[in-house]
N, C-alpha and C positions, 0 to 999 in steps of 0.2 A: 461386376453385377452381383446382385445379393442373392442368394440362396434362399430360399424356405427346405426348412429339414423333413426328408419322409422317414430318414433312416435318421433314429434318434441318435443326437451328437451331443459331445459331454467336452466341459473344462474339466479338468484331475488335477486337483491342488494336493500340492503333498510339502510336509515339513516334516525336515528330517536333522536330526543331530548333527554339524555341519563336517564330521568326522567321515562320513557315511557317502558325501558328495560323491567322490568317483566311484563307488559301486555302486551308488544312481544312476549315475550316466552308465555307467558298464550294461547297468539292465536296460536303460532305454535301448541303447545299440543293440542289444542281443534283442530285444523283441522287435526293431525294426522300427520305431515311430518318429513319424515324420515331420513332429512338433514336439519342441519342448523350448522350455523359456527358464532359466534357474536364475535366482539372486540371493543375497544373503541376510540375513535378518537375525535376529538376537530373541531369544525366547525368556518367560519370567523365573525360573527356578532358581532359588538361592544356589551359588556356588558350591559350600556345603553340601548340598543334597547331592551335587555331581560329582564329589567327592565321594561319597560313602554309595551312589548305586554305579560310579566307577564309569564315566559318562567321559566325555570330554569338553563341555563347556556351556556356555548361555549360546554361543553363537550357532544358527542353522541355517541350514540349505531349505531356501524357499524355491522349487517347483512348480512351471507352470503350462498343462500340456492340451492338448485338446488329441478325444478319440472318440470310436464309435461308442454306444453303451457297452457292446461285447467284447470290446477291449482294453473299455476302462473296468469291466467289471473282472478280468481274468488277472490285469496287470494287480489291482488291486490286493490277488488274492498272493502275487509273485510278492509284492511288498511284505505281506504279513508275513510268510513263511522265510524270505530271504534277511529281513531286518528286525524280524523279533518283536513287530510291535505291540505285542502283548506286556513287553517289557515296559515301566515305566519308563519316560524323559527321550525315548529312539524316536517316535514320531505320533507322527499323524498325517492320514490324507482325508480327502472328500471329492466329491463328485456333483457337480453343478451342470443342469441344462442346458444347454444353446438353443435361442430361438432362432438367429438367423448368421449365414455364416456365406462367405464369396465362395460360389460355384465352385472354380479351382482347387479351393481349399478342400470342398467336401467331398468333391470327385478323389483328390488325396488321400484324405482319412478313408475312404470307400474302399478304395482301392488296398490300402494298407492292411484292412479289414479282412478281404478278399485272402489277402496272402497270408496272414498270421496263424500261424497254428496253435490249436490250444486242446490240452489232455483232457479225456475223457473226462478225469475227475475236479474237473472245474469249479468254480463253487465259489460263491461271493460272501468270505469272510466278514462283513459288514453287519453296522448294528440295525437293528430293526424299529429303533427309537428316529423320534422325526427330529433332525437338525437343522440350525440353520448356521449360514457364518455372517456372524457381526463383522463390516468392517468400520473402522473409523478416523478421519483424517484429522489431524492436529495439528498447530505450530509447534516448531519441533522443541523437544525439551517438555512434552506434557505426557508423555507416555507413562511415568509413573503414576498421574494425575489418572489415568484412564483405566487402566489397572486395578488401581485401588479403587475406581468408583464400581468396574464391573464386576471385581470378587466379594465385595458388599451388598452385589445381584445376584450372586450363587456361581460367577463365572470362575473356573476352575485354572486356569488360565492365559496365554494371548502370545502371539510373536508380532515386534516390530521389524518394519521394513522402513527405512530411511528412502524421502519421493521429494521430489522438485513440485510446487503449484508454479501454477501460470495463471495469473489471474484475470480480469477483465472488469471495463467499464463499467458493466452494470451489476457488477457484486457487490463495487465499492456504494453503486446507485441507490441500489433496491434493498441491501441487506447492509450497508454501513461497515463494511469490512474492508481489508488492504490484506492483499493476499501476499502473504511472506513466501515466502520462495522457499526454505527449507523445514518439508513437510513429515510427518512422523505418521508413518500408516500403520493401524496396528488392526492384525487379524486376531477373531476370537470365534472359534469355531462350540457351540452348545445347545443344548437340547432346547426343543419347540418350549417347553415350558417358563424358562428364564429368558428368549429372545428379549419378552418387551420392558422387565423391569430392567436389565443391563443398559438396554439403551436407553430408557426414561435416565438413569441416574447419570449415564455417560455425559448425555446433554447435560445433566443439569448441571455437571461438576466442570466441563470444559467444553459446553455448546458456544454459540455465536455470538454470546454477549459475557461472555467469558475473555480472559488472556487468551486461553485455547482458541479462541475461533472455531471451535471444531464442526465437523457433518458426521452423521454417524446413519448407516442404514444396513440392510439385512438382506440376503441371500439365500433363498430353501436351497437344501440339501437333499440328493438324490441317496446317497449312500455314504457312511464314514470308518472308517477304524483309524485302530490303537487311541479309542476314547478309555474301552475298559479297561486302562493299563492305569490309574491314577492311583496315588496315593491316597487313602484314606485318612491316614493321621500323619498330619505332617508333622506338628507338634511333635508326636514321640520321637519322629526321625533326627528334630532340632533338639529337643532333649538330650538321646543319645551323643550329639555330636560336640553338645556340650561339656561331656562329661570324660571326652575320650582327650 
């Protein structure tokens, strides 16, 4: 049976350096949560730069948990202080609404809620800017294609996750498409301001009448960090590493 939410409930998307994986899971066990979902995914930083800010790879731990708001907003603030993501290239999370979710489940999360303790000085290290997360699905092998279209939108920028389509009768019917089986999902997490030009260009560079095939849509954003941790000039960093 489905749920309607009184006690607001959250997805907690978290990406993390894939180095970082089991002291993920160490903190979900130590806070007790009753859901989480982890996969791995590849992020866009040249190798070089994880070189010189001393990182361990393109490859990350993608995260995926549902809690109440008061314990995605506490967990959140465990993240920042335990993984440093003020540090460039360590992570990023965010926090998405749930409209409706199976009874079971939310009696669950309530209940988990119930038991979690959390210190006085709590406090939801999160930006106050409005985000949203772009996702968008491709034939696989267009991920570069998608990339480059959205940091040409201002997107700073994206992790892929390798996904299976299944596709159907009336995709092939209504929209002229043959849905390939190995799909390339790529997350792009950025401010209210650049949502719609990133995805105008996404489409236009590997939308439905494209090789990509692609779909591409958006998700408001409740709360995010480790945004502020980016690079400002990457250029001097490639410079530099050129030189060494």
């Amino acid at each position: 049976m489905v749920h309607s939410i009184n006690n607001k409930l959250e997805a907690l998307l978290i990406i993390l350096d894939y180095s970082l994986n089991e002291k993920l899971v160490e903190l979900f066990n130590e806070n007790k949560m009753p859901v989480l979902l982890t996969t791995s995914g590849q992020g866009t930083a040249k190798s070089v730069m994880y070189d010189i800010l001393g990182y361990g790879g393109k490859k990350k731990i993608v995260a995926l948990s549902l809690q109440t708001e008061a314990m995605s907003k506490n967990f959140m603030h465990q993240l920042t202080e335990r993984f440093e993501l003020n540090k460039p290239g360590t992570g990023i999370a965010c926090s998405l609404s749930l409209s409706s979710i199976s009874r079971t489940l939310a009696q669950t999360l309530t209940q988990a809620d119930n038991t979690t303790q959390r210190g006085s000085e709590e406090m939801a290290a999160a930006s106050t800017d409005n985000y949203h997360l772009v996702i968008t699905i491709v034939n696989s092998g267009h991920f570069e294609q998608v990339m480059e279209a959205a940091k040409e939108a201002g997107a700073k920028g994206g992790t892929l996750v390798h996904a299976r389509g299944l596709g159907s009768a009336e995709a092939v019917k209504y929209l002229g498409i043959t849905i390939q089986p190995e799909k390339d999902l790529v997350l792009i997490l950025t401010p209210e301001t650049n949502r719609r030009p990133i995805m105008e260009n996404i489409t236009k560079v590997v939308g439905l009448n494209t090789a990509g095939n692609g779909i591409c849509f958006s998700l408001p954003v409740n709360e995010a960090i480790g945004l502020g941790a980016g690079i400002e000039n990457v250029e001097q960093v490639n410079n530099v590493s050129d030189t060494e």
